[in-house]
N, C-alpha and C positions, 0 to 999 in steps of 0.2 A: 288186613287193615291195621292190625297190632305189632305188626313189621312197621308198616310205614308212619307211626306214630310215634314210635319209639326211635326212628329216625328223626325226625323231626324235634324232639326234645331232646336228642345227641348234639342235635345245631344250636341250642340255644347258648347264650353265652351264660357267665359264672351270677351275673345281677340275676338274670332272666330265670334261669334254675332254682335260685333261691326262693323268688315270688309265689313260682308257679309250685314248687313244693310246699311253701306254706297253705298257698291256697289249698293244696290237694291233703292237707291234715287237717282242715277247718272243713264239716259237711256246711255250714251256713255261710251266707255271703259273709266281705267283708267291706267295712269302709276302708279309705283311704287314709282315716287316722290311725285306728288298728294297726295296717301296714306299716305306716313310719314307722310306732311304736315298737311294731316288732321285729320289722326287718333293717339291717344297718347295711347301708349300700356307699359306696366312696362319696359320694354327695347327693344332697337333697334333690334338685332336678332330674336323678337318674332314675327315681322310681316313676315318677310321669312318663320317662320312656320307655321305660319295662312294660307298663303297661298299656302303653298304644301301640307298642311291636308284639304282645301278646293276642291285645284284642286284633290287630292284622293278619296275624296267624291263623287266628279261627281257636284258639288254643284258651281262650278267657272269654267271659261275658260281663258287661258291664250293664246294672239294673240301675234304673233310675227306678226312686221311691219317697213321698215326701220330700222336694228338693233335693235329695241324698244319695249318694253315688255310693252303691254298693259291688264288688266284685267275684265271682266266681269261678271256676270251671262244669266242665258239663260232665256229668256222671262215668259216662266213659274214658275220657279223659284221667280223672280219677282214679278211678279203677287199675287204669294199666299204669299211672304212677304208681300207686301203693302195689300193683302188685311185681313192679322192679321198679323197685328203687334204685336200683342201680342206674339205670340210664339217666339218673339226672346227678350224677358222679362223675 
């Protein structure tokens, strides 16, 4: 399963990598302003797409909480980011 994961985030593209590696250095969700704030991507509408190609993936979760859209990954996920980093290089 840690084959075929790590495939899968070899697909993603250079926006897509960035997101999901911030998210996988954050254990807490994040909002969406967080993200702007921290992540710089060639234009603003591009992180809306990172993250509906991500939650497509199965690769992100998005929590609704208090009107409030928070974002994640799921532990495993995670995990085999932090533990090669490399595959999102």
């Amino acid at each position: 399963m840690k084959t075929i994961l790590i495939e899968q985030l070899n697909r993603l593209d250079e926006s897509e990598k960035k997101v999901i590696a911030y998210l996988a250095r954050n254990p807490n969700p994040i909002s969406i302003k967080q993200l702007r704030h921290s992540i710089t991507l060639d234009y603003n509408s591009q992180l809306i797409s990172v993250l509906q190609s991500l939650e497509r993936r199965s690769l992100m979760e998005k929590i609704s909480h208090s009107n409030r859209t928070f974002f994640t990954i799921i532990p495993v996920i995670r995990t085999v980011i932090n533990e090669h980093e490399g595959c999102l290089l």
